[in-house]
C-alpha positions as CSV (number, residue, x, y, z in Angstrom):
1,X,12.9,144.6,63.9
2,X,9.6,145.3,65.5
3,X,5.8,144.9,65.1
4,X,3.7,148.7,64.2
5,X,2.7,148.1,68.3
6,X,6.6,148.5,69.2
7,X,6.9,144.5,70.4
8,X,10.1,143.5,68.9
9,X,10.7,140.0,68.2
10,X,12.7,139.5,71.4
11,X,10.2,140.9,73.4
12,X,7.6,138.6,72.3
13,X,9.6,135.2,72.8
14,X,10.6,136.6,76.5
15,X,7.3,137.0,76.9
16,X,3.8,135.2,77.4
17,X,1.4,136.9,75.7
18,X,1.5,134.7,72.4
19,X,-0.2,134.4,69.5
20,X,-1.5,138.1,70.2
21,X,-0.7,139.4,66.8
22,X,-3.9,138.1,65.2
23,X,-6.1,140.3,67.6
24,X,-6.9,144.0,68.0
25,X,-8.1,145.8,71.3
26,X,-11.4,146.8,71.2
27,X,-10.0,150.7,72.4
28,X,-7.9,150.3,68.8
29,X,-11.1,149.4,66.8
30,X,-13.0,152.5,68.6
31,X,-9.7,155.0,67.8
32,X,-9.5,153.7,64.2
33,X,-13.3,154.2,63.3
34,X,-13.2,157.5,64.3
35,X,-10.0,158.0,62.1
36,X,-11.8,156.4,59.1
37,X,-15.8,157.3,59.6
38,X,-15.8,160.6,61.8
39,X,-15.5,163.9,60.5
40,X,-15.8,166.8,57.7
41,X,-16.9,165.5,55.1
42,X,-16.8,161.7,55.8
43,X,-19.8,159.8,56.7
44,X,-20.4,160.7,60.3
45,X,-19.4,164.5,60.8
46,X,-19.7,164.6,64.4
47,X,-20.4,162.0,66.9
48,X,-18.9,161.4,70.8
49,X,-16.5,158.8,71.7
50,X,-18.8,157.6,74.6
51,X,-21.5,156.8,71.5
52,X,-18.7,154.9,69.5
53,X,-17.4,152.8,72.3
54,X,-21.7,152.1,73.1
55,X,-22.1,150.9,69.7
56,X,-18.4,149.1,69.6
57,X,-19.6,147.1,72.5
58,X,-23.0,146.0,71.4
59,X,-21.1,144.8,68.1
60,X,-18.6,142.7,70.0
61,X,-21.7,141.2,71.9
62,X,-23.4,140.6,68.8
63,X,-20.8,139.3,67.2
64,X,-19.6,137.2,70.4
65,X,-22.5,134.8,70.1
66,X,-22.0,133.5,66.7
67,X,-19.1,134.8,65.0
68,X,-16.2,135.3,67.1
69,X,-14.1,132.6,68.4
70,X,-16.0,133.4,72.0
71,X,-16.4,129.5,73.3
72,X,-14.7,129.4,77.2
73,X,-14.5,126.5,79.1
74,X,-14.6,125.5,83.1
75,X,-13.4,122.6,84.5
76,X,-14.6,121.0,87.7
77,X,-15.0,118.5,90.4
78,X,-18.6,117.7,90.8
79,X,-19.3,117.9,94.9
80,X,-21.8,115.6,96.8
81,X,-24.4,118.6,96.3
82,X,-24.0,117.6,92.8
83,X,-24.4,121.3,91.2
84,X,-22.4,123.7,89.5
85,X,-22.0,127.4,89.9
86,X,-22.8,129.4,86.7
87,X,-19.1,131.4,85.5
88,X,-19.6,134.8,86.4
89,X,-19.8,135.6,82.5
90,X,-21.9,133.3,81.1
91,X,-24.4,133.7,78.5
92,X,-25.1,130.2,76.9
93,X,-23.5,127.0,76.9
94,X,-22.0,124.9,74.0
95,X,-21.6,121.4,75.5
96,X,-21.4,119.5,79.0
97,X,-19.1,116.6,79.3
98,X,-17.2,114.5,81.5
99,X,-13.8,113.4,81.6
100,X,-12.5,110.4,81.5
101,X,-9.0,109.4,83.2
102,X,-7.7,109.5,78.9
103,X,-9.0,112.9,79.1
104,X,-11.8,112.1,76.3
105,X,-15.1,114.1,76.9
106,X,-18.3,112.0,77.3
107,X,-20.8,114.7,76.0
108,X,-24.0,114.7,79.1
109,X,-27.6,115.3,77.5
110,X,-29.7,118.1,78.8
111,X,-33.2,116.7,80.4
112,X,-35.8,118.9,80.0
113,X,-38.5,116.6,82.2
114,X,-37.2,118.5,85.5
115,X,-36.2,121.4,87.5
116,X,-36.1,122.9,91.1
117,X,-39.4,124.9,91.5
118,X,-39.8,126.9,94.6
119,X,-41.1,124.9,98.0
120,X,-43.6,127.3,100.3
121,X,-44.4,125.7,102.9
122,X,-47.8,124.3,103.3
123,X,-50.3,123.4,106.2
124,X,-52.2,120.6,106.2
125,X,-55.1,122.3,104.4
126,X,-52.7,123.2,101.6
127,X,-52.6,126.8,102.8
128,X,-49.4,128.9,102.3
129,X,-49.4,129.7,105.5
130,X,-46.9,129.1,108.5
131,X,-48.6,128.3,111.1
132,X,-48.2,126.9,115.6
133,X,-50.7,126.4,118.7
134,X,-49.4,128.9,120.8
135,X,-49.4,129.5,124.7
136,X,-50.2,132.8,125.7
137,X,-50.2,134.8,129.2
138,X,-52.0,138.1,129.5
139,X,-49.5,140.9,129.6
140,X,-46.9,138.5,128.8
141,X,-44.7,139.0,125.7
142,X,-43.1,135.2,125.6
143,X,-44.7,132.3,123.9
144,X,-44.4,128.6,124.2
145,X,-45.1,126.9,121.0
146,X,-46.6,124.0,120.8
147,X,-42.9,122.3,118.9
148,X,-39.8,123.3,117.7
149,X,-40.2,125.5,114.5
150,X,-37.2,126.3,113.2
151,X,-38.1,128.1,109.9
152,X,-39.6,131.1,112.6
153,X,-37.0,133.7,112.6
154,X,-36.8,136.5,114.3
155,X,-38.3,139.6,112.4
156,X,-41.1,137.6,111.1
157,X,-44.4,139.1,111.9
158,X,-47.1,137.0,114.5
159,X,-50.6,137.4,114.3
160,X,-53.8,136.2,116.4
161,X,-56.6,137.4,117.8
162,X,-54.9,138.2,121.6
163,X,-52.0,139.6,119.8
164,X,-51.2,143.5,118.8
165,X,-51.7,143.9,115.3
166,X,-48.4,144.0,113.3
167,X,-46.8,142.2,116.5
168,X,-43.0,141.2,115.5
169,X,-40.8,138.9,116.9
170,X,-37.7,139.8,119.0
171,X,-36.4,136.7,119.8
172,X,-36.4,132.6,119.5
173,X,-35.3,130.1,121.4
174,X,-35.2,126.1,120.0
175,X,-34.7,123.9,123.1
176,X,-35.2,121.0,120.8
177,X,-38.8,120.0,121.4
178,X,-40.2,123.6,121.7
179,X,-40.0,127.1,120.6
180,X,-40.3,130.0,122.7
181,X,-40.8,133.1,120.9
182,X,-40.6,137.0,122.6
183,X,-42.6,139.7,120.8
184,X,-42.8,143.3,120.5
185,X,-46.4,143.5,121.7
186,X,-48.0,141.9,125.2
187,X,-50.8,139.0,125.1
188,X,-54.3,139.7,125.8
189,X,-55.7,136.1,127.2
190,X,-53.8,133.3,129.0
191,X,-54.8,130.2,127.1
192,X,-54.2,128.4,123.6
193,X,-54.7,130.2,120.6
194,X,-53.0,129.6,116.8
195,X,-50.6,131.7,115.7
196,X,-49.8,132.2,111.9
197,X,-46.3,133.6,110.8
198,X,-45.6,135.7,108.2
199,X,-42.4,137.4,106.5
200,X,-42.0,141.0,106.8
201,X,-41.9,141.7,103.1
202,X,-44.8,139.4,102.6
203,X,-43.0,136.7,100.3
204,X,-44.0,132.8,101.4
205,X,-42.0,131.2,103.8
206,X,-40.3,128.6,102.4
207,X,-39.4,124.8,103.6
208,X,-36.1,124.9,105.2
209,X,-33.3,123.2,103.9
210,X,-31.3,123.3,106.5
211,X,-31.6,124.5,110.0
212,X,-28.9,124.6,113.1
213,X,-29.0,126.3,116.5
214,X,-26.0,127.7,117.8
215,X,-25.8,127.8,122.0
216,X,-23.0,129.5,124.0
217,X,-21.2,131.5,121.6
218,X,-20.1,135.1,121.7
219,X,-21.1,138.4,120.6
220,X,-19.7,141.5,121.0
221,X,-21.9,145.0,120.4
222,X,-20.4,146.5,117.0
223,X,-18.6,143.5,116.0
224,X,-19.6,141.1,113.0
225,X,-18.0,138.1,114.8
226,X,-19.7,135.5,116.3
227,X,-17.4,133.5,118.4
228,X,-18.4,129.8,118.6
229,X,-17.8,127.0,121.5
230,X,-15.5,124.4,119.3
231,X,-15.1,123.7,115.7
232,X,-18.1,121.1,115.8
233,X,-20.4,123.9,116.4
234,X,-19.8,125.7,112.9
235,X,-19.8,122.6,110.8
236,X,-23.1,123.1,109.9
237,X,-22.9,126.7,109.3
238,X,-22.5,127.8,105.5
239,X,-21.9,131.0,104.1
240,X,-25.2,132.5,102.7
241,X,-27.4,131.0,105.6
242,X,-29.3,133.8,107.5
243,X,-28.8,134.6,110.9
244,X,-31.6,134.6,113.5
245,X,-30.8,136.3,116.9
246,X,-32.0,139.0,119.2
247,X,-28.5,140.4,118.4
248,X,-28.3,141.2,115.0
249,X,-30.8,142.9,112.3
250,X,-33.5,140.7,110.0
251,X,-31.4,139.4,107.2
252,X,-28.3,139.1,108.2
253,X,-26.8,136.3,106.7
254,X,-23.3,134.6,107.1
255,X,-20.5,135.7,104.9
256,X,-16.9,133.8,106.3
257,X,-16.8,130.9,108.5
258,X,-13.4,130.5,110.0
259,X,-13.0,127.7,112.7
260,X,-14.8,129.0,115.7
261,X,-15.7,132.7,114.2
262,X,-18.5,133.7,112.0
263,X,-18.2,136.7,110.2
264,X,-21.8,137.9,109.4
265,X,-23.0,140.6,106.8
266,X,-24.4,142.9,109.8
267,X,-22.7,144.6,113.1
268,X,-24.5,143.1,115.9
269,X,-26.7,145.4,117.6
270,X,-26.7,144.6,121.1
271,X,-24.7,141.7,123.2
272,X,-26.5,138.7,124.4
273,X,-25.1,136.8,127.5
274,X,-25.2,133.0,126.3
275,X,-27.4,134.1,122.6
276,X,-28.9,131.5,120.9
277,X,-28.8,131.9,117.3
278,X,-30.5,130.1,114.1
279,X,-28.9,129.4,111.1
280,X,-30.9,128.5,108.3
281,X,-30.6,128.4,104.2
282,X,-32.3,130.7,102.5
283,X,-33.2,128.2,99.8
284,X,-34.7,125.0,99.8
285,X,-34.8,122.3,97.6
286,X,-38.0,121.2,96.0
287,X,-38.9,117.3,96.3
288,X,-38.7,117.4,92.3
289,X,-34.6,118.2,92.6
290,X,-34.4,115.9,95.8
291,X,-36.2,113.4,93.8
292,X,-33.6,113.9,91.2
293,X,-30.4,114.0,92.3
294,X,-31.4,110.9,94.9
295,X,-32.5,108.9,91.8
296,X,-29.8,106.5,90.5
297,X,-29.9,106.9,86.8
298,X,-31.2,103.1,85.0
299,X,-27.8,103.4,82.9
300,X,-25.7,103.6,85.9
301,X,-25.0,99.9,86.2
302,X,-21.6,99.7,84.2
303,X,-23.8,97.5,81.9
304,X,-20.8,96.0,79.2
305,X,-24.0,96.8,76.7
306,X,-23.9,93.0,75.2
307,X,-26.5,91.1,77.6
308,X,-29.8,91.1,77.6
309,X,-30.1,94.4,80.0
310,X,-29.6,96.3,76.8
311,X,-30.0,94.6,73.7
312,X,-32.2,91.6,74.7
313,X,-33.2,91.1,70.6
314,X,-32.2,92.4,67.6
315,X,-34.4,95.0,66.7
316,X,-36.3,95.5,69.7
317,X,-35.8,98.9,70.9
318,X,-38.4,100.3,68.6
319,X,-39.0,104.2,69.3
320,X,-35.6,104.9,70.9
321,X,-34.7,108.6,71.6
322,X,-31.4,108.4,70.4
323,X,-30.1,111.9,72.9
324,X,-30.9,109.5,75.5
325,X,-29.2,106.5,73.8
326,X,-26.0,106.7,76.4
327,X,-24.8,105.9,79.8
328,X,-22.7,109.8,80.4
329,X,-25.4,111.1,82.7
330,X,-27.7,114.3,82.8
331,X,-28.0,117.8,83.6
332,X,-30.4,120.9,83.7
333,X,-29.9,124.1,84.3
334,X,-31.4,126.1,86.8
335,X,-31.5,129.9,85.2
336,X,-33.4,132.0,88.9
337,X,-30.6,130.4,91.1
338,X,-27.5,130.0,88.8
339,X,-27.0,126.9,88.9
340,X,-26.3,123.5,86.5
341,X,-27.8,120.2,88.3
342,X,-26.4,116.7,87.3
343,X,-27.8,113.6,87.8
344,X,-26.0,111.5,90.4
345,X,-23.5,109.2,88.7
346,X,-21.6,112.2,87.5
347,X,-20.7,113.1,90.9
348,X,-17.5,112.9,91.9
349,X,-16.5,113.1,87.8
350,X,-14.4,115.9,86.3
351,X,-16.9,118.1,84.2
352,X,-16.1,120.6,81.0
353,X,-18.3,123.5,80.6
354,X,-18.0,125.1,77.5
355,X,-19.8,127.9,77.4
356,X,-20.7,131.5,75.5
357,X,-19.2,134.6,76.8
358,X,-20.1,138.4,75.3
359,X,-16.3,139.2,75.1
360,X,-16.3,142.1,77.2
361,X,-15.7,140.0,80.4
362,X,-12.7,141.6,81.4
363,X,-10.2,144.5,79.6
364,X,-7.9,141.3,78.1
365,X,-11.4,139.8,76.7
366,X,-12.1,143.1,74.5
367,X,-10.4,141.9,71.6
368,X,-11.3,141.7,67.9
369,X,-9.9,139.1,65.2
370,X,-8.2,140.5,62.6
371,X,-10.2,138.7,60.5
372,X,-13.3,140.7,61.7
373,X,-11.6,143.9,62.0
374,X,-14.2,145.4,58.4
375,X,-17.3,143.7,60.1
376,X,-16.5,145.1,63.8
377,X,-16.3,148.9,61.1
378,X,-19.6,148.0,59.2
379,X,-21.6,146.3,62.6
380,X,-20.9,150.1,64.1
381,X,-21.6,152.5,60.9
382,X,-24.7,150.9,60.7
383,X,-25.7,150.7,63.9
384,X,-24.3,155.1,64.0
385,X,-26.3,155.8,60.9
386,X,-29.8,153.9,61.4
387,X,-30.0,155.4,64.5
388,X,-29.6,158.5,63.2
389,X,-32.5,160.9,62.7
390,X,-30.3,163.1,59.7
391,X,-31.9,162.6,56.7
392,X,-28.7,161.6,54.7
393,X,-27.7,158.8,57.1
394,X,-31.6,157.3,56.7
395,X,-31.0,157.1,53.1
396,X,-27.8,155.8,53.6
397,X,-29.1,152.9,56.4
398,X,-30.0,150.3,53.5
399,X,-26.8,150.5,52.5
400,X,-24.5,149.8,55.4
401,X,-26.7,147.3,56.5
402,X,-26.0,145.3,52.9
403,X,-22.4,146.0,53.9
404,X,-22.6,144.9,57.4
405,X,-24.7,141.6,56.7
406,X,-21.6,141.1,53.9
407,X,-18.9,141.9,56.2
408,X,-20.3,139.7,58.8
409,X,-20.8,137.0,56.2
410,X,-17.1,137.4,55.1
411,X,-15.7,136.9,58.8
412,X,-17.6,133.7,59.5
413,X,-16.2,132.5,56.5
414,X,-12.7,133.4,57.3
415,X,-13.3,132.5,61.2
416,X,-14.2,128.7,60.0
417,X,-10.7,127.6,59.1
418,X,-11.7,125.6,56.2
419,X,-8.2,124.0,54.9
420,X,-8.0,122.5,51.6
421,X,-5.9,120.0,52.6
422,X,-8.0,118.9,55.7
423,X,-11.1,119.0,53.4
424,X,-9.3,116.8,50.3
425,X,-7.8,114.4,53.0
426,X,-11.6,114.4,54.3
427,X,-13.2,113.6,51.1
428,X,-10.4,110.5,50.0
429,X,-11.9,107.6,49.3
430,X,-15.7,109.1,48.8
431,X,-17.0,108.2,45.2
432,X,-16.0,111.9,43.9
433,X,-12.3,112.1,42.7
434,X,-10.8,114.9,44.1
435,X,-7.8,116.7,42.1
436,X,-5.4,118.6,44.1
């Protein structure tokens, strides 16, 4: 005996894919409307699939955010960086908590009073501007700086008044105490002059976060390897940071580190004997998130909440925000890089994300509850027919959207999972009797 999908019962204990009776593939929903909605005389004579399976889509979405059973969850390890990594398909989340070793979430309150605002880089003046005292030699095309800048990268345009307009630079070299740059254009004057640095696309230079120099490695013409002197060399070196170097083109950035070889996003262009090459992240943390996650939070003092730290009268606390009226830790969420940032005693603590997702993910994800099945029907008539510029559908929009606001209504209902028993064993002992 079999299921109207062909599973038999043995299949379905032999397999894994339980429970998967009370759903409905979003492809079934799309075949099924056009069975019931499309064609002579029924509602929609003639429509493409490619439209359907828009407006099926949009519906799940819709539906996904506060109808559906949609809530996902993530689990991790906070690191030392103390952030988190956005799941590929999040929309919103529910809830943040930490686990404790009885598995029992402690629910983390969102703070609002921070974020991680970009850091240009300013001059002394207050400027957004990136600039050195240079030493110059007429006809020359190297310059000494007057110390070690290691946020100027090669492809970054130099400008002063004994310099080429539109001069670029080729090359850098970091010997520790001073920067020698090589551009595309020879000096005028031998003397002094300050030089100001500018990106090639014209965005601000930003304040480093991190910065290494890489000496006696190897590059071959071609090749995206770097080949580094010993392990120690790459420690520093993290995927994402941009590479720097005569050898290889303006924003090439690292995408594998592997022991001694770096595996960079570009082919290097020509082969350097002995290259030096700068590393650096492309994004830099603003004193307000340094500030942040260096802060330790007043409630992390495993306070037993009975002396006077915390309740040092009855009564006293006057004006108490109550969302802040725990000891779990904080969070915020960085939307432009991704990112959720904790306060720093929830590092090192395993952290629940429950979040939103649309539903349409992956293929698997594309299903519909039974139990939504009419309101998937009615989200996609209506959405057909009020788009529709016949003038029998526009008199028939009012009327699917009644239908689709009571379809919709009639899943959230079924969706909640109101028992009677749970809700009679709820109410015992309030002053209502409750017969059953």
């Amino acid at each position: 005996m079999g299921l109207l999908n062909g599973t038999t019962q043995q299949q379905y204990y032999d397999g894994n894919d339980y429970g998967n009776y009370q759903f409905t593939s979003l492809d079934n929903i799309i075949t099924q409307f056009e069975i019931a909605y499309v064609g002579e005389n029924k509602i929609i004579p003639k429509i493409k699939r490619t439209d359907i399976a828009f407006h099926a889509q949009r519906a799940l979405q819709e539906l996904s955010f506060d109808t559906l059973k949609s809530i996902k969850a993530q689990e991790i390890t906070v690191p030392a960086t103390l952030q988190m990594v956005l799941p590929q398909d999040y929309v919103n989340y529910t809830k943040i908590s930490w686990v404790d070793s009885a598995g029992i979430k402690h629910l983390l309150y969102p703070t609002s009073k921070t974020s991680n605002p970009t850091n240009p880089l300013q001059n002394d003046d207050g400027e957004f501007k990136l600039q050195a005292v240079g030493t110059l030699v007429d006809t020359s095309t190297s310059i000494t700086l007057d110390a070690e800048y290691k946020n100027i990268l090669v492809g970054m345009i130099v400008s002063s008044p004994s310099i080429p307009i539109s001069s670029t630079i080729t090359r850098v070299n970091n010997s520790g105490t001073t920067t020698v740059i090589t551009i595309n254009g020879a000096a005028t004057y031998t003397g002094n002059e300050t030089l100001t640095f500018t990106k090639a696309d014209g965005s601000l230079v930003l304040q480093e976060n991190s910065a290494f120099t890489l000496t006696g490695s190897t590059i071959t013409v071609g090749s995206n390897k770097i080949t580094a002197g010993s392990t120690s060399d790459t420690d520093q070196i993290e995927v994402g940071m941009l590479v720097s170097s005569v050898a290889f083109a303006v924003d090439t950035t690292v995408v594998d580190v592997n022991g001694v070889v770096i595996t960079t996003s570009t082919n290097a262009l020509t082969a350097a004997s002995d290259p030096e090459i700068t590393f650096t992240s492309p994004n830099s943390d603003s004193d307000t998130w340094s500030n942040y996650k260096s802060n330790t939070p007043s409630e992390n003092n495993n306070d037993d909440y009975e002396d006077d730290t915390y309740w040092p009268l009855d009564g006293e606390r006057y004006g108490l925000d109550p969302q802040h009226a725990q000891a779990n830790g904080s969070f915020y969420i960085d939307e432009i890089s991704g990112k959720i940032h904790f306060s720093s005693n929830v590092s090192g603590k395993t952290v629940i994300l429950d979040y939103i997702s649309d539903g349409l993910g992956t293929d698997a994800e594309m299903q519909v509850h039974k139990f939504a099945e009419e309101a998937m029907y009615k989200f996609i008539a209506h959405s057909i027919i009020s788009t529709s510029s016949l003038p029998i559908h526009q008199q028939l929009a009012p009327r699917f959207k009644k239908e689709k606001f009571a379809a919709v209504r009639q899943a959230k209902l079924r969706l909640s999972n109101v028992k009677l028993e749970e809700l009679t064993q709820i109410l015992r002992g309030k002053s209502k009797q409750i017969k059953h």
